[in-house]
MDAnalysis code that builds the backbone (N, CA, C; Angstrom):
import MDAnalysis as mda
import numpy as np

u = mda.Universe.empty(480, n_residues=160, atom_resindex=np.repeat(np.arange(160), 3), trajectory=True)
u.add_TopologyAttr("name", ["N", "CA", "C"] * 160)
u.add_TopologyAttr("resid", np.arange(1, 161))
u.add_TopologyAttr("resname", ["UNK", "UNK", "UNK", "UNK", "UNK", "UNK", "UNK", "UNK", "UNK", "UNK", "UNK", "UNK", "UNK", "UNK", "UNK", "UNK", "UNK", "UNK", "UNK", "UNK", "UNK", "UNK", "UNK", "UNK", "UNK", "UNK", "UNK", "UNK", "UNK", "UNK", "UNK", "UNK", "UNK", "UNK", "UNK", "UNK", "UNK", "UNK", "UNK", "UNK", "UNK", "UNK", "UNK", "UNK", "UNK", "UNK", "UNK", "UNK", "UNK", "UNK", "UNK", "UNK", "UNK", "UNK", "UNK", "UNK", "UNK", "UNK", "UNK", "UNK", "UNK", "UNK", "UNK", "UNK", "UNK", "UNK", "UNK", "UNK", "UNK", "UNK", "UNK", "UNK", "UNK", "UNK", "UNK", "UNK", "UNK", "UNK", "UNK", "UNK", "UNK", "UNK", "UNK", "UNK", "UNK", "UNK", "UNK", "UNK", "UNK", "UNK", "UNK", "UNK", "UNK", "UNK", "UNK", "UNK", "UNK", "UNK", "UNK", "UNK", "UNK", "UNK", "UNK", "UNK", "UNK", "UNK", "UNK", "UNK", "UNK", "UNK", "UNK", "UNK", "UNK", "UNK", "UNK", "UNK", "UNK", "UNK", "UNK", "UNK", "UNK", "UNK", "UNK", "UNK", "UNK", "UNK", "UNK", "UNK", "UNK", "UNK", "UNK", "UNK", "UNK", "UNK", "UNK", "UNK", "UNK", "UNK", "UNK", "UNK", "UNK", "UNK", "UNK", "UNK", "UNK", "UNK", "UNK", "UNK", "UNK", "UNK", "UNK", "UNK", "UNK", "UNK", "UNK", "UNK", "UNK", "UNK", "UNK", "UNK"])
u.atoms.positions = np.array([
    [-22.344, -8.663, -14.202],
    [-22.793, -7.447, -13.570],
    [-21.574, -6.621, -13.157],
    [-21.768, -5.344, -13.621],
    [-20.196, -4.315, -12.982],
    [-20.839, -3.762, -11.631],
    [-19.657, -3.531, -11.206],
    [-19.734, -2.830, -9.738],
    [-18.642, -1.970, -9.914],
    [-19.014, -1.051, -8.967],
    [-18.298, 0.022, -9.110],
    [-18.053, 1.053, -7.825],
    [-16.829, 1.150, -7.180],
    [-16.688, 1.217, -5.712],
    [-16.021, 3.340, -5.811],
    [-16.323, 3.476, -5.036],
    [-15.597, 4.611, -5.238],
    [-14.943, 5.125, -3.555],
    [-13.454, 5.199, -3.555],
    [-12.905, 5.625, -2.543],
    [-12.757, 7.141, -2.129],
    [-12.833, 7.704, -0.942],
    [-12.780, 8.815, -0.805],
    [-11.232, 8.828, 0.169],
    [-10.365, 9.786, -0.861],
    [-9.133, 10.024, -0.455],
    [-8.485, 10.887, 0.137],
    [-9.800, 11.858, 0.932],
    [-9.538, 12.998, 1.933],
    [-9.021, 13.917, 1.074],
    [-8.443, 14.120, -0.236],
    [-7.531, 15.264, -0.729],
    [-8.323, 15.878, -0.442],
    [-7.362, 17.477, -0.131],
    [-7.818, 18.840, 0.306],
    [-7.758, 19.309, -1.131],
    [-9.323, 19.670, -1.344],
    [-9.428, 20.675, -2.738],
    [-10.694, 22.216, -2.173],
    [-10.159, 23.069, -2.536],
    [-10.546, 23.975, -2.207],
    [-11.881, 24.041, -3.079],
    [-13.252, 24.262, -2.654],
    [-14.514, 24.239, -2.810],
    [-14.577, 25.371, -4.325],
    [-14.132, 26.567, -4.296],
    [-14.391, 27.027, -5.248],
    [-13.099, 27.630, -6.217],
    [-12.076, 26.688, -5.888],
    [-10.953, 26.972, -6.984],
    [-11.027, 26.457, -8.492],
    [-10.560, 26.775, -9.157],
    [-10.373, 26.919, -10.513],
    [-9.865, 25.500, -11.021],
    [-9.000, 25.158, -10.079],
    [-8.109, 23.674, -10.247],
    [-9.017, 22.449, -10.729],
    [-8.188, 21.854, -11.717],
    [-8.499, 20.508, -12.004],
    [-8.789, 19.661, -11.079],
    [-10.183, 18.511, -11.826],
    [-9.788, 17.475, -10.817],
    [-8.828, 15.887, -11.673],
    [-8.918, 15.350, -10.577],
    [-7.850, 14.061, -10.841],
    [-9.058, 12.748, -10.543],
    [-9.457, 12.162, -12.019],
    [-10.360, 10.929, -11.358],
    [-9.778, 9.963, -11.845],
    [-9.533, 9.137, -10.877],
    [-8.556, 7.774, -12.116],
    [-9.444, 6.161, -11.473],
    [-9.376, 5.475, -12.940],
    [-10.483, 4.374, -12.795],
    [-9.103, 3.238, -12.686],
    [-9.486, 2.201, -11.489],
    [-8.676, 1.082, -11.213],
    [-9.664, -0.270, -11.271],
    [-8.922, -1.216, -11.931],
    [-9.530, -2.245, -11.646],
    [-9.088, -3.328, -12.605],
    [-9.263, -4.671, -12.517],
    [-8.853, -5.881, -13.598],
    [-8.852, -5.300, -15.171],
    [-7.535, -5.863, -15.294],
    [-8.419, -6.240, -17.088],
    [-9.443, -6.413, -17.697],
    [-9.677, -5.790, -18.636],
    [-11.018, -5.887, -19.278],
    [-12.198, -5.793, -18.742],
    [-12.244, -4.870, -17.310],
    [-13.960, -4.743, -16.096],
    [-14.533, -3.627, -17.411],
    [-13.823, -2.682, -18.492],
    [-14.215, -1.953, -18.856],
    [-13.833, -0.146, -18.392],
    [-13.054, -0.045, -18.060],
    [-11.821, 0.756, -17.394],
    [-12.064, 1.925, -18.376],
    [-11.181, 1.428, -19.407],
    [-10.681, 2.905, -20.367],
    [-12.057, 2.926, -21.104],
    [-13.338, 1.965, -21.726],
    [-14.575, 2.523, -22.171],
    [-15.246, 3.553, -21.060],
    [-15.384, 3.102, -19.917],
    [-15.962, 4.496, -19.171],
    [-15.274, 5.492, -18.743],
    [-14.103, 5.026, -18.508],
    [-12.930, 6.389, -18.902],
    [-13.319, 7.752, -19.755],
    [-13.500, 7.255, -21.208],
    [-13.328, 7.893, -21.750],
    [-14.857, 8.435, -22.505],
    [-15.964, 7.737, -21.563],
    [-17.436, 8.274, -21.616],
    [-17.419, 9.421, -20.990],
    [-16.422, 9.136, -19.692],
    [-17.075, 10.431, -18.756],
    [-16.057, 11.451, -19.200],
    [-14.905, 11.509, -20.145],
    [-14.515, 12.277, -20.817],
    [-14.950, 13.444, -21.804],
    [-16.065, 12.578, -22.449],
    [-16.666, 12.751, -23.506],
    [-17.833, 13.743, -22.390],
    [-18.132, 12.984, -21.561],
    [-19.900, 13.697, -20.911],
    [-19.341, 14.716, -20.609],
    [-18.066, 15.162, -19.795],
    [-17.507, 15.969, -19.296],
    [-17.307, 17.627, -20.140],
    [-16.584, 17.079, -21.274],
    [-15.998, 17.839, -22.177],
    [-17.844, 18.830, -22.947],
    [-18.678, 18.048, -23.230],
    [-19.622, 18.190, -23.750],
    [-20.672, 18.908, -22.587],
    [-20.065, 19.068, -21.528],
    [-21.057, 19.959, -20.117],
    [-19.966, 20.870, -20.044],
    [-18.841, 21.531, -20.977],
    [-18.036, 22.661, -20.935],
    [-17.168, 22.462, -19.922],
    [-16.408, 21.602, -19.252],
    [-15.761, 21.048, -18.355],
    [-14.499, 20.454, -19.070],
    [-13.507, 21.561, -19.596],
    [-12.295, 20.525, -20.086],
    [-11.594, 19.663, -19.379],
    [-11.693, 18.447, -20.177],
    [-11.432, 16.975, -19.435],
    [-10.488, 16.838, -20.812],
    [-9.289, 15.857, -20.348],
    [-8.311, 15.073, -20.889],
    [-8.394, 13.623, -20.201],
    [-8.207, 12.517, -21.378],
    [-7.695, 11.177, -21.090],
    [-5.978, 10.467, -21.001],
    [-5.931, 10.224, -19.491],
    [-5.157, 9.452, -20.246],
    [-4.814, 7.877, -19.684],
    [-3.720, 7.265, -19.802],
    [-3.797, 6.117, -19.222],
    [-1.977, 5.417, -18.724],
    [-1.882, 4.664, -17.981],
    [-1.228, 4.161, -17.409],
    [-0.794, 2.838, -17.483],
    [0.513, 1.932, -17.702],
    [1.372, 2.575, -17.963],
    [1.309, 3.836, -19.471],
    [1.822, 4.440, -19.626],
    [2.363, 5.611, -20.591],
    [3.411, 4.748, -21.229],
    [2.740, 4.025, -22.893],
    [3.892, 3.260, -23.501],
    [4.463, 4.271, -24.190],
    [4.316, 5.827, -24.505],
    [4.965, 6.668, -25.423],
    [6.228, 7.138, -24.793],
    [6.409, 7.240, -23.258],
    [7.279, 7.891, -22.762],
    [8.733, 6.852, -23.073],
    [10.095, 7.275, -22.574],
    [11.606, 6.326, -22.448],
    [10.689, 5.325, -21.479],
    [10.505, 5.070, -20.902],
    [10.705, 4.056, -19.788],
    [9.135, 3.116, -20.070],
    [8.042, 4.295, -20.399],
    [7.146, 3.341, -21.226],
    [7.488, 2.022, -22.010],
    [8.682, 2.673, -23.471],
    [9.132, 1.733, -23.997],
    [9.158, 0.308, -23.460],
    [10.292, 0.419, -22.384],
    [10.568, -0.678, -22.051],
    [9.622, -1.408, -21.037],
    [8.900, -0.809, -20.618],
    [7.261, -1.507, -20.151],
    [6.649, -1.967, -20.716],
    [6.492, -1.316, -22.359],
    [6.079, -2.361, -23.530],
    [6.537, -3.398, -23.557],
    [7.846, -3.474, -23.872],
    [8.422, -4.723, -24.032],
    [8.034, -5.798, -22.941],
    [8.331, -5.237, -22.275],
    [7.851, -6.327, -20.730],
    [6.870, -6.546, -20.927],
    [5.273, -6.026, -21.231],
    [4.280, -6.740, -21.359],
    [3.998, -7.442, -22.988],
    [4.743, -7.151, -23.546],
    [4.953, -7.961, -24.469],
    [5.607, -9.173, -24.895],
    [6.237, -9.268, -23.672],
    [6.579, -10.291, -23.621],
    [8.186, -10.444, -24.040],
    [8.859, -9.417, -24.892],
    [9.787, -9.260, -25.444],
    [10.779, -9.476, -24.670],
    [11.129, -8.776, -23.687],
    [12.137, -9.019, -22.614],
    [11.493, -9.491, -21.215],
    [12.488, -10.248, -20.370],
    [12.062, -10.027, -19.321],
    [12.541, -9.605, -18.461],
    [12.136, -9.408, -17.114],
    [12.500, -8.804, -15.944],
    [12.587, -8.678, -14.395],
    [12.870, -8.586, -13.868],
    [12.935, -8.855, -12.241],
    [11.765, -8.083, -12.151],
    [11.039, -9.022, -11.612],
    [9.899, -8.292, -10.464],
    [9.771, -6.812, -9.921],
    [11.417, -6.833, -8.938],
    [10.866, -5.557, -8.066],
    [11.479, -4.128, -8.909],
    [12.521, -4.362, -10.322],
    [12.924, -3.710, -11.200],
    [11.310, -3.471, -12.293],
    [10.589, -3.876, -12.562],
    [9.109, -3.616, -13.452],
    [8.859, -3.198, -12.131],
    [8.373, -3.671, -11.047],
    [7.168, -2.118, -10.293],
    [8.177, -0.672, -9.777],
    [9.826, -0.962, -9.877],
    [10.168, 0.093, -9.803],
    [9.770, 1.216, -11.050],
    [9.818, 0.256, -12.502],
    [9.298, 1.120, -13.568],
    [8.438, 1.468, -14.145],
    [7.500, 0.986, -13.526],
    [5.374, 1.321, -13.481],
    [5.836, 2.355, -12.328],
    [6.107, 2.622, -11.317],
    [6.164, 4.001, -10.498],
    [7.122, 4.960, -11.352],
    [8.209, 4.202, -12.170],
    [8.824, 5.917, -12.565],
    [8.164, 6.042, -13.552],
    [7.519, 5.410, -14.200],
    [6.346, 5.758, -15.545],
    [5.421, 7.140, -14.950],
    [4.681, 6.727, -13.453],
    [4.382, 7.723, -13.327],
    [4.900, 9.140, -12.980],
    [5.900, 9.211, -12.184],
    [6.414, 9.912, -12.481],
    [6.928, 11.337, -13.552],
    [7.014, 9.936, -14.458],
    [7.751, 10.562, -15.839],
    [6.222, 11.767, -15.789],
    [5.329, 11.380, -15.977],
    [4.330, 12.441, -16.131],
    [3.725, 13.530, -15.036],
    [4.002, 13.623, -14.047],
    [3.764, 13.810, -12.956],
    [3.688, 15.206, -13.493],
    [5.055, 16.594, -13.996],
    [4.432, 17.423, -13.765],
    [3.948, 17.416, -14.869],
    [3.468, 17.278, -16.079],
    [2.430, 17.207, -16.851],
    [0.826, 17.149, -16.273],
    [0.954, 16.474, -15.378],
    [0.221, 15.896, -14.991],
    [-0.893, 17.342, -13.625],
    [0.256, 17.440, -13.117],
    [-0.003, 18.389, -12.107],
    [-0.105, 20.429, -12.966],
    [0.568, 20.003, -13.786],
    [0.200, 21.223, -14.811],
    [-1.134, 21.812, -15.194],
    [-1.846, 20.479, -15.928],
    [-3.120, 20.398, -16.379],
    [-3.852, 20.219, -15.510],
    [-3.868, 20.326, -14.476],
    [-4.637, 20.533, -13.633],
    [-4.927, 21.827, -12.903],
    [-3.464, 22.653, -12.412],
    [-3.363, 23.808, -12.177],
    [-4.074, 24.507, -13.089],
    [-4.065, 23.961, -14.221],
    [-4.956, 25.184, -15.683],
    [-6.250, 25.032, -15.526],
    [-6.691, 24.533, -14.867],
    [-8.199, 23.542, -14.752],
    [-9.027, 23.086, -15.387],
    [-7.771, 22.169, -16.405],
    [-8.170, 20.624, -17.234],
    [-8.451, 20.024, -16.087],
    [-9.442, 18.846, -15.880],
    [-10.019, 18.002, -15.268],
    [-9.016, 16.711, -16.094],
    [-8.146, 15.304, -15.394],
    [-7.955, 14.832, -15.815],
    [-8.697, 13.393, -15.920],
    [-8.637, 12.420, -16.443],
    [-9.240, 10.698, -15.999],
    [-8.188, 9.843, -16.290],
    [-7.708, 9.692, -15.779],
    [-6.494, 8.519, -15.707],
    [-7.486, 6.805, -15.673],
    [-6.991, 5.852, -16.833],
    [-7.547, 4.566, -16.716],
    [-6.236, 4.020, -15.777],
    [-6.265, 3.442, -14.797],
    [-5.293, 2.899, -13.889],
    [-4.109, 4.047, -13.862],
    [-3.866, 3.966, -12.278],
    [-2.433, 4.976, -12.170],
    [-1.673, 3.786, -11.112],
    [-1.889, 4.453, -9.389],
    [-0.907, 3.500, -8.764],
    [-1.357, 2.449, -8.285],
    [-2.633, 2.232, -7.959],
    [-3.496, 1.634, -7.034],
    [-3.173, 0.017, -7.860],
    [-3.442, 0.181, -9.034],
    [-3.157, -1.605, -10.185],
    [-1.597, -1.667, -9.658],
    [-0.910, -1.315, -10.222],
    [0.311, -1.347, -9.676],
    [0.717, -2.170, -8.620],
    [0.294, -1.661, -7.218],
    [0.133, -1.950, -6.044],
    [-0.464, -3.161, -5.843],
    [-1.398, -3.702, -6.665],
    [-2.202, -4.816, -6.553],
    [-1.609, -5.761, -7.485],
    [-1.091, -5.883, -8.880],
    [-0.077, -6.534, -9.072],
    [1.242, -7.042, -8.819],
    [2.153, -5.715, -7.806],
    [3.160, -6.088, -7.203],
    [2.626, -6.538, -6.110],
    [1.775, -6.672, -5.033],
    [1.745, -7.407, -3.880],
    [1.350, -8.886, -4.338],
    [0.477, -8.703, -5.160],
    [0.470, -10.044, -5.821],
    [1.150, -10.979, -5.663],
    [2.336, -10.446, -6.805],
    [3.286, -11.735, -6.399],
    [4.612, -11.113, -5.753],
    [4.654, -10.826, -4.573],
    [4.720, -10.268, -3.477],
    [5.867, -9.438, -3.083],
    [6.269, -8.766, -4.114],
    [7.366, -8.026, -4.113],
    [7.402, -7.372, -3.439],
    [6.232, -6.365, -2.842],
    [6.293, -5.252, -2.109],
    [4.893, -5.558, -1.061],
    [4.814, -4.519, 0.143],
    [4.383, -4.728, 1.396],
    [3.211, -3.807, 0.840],
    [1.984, -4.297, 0.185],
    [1.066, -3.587, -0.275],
    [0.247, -2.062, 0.950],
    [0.010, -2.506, 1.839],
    [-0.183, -1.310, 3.061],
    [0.751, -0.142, 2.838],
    [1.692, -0.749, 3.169],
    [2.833, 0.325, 3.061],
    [3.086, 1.302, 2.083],
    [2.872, 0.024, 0.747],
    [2.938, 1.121, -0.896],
    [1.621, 1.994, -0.827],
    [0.490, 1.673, -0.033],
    [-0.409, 1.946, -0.367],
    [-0.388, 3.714, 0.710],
    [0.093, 3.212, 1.341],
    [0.272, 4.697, 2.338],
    [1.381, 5.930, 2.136],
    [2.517, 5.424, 0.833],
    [3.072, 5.801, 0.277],
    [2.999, 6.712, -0.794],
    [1.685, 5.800, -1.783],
    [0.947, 6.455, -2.627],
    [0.256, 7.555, -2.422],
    [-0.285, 8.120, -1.050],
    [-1.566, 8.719, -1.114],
    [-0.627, 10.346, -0.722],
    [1.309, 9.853, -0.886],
    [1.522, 11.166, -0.924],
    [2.110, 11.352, -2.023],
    [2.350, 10.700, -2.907],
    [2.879, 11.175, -4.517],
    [1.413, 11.748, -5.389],
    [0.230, 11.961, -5.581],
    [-0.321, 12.569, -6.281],
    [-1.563, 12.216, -5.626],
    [-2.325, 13.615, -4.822],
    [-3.347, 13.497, -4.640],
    [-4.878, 13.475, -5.632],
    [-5.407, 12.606, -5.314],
    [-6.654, 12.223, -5.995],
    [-8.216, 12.275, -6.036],
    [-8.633, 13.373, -6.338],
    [-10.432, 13.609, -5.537],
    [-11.163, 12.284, -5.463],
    [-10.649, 11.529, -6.729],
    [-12.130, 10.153, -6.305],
    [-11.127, 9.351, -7.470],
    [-11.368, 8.280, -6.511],
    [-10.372, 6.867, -7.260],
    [-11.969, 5.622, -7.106],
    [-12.152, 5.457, -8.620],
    [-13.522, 4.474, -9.358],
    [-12.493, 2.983, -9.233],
    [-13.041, 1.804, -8.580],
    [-12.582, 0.792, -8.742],
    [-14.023, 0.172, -9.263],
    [-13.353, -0.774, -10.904],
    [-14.851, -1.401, -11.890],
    [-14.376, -2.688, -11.533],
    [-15.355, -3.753, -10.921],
    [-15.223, -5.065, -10.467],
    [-16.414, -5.709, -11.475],
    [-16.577, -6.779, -12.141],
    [-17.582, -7.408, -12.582],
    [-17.284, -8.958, -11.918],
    [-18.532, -9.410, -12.241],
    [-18.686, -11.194, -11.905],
    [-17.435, -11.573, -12.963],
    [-16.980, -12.847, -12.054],
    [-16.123, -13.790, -12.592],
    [-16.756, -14.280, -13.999],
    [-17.890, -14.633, -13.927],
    [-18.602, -15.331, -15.427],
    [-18.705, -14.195, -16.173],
    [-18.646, -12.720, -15.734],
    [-19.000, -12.216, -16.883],
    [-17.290, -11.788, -17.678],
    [-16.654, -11.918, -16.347],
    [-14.835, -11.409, -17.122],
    [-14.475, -12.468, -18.060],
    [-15.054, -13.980, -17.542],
    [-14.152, -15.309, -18.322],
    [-15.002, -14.924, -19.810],
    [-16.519, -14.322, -19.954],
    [-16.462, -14.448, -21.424],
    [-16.118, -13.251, -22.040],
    [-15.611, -11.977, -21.526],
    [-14.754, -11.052, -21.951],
    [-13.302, -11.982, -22.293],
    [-12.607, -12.390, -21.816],
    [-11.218, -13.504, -22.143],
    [-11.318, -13.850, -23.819],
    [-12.491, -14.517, -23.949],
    [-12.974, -15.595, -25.108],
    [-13.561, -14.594, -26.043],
    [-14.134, -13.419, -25.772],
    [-14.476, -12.732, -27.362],
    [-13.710, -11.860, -27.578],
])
């Protein structure tokens, strides 16, 4: 069964401006993230609402690269050096990011900082509260979707 939480992040958006919004979906591997991502892309675009996808990390960008590699296993890396480079990933796009929105493309980001944050506290590099209060001033966000499913239903996502 999915669940599906949605946080409200106070951003100030002016009721009848022109501006993009920013919806970005967080949550485990494989809950189904970038498929509804890129539904409500599709529903969006098709109700005359230009919407763009995109997703996080960004393996096309320099620093992507080497995020590939890291989850590929190819190289490895210090801990608090990879979540320094999942934050400059975002970055790297930031004013892209804040561009298309000013034009009022609507964007959907599949994971931005929030995974991040929950993988580096994980294994405990960083003071998750803190990153987390950090975050909410590098790119404001109208509605952040967290997709949770049952444990039995993720272990047979794993296996097919």
């Amino acid at each position: 069964m999915m669940m599906t939480r949605t946080i409200n992040t106070n951003a100030p958006v002016k009721a009848n401006s022109n501006r993009g919004a920013l919806i970005v979906m967080e949550g485990c591997d494989r809950t189904g993230k970038t498929t509804q991502a890129k539904m409500l892309v599709k529903s969006l675009n098709k109700l005359g609402k230009p919407t763009i996808f995109m997703r996080f990390p960004d393996r096309n960008t320099p620093i992507g690269v080497i995020i590939d590699k890291y989850l590929s296993c190819e190289e490895e890396m210090d801990d608090h050096a990879i979540h320094l480079l999942f934050s400059a990933n975002r970055w790297e796009s930031l004013s892209q990011i804040t561009s298309t929105i000013e034009e009022g493309i609507n964007i959907i980001i599949d994971r931005y900082s929030f995974s991040g944050v929950a993988y580096s506290a994980a294994k405990e590099v960083i003071d998750a509260d803190k990153t987390i209060n950090d975050l909410q001033e590098e790119l404001k966000t109208e509605v952040i979707k967290t997709i949770d499913i049952a444990k039995e239903e993720k272990l047979k996502t794993l296996w097919t």
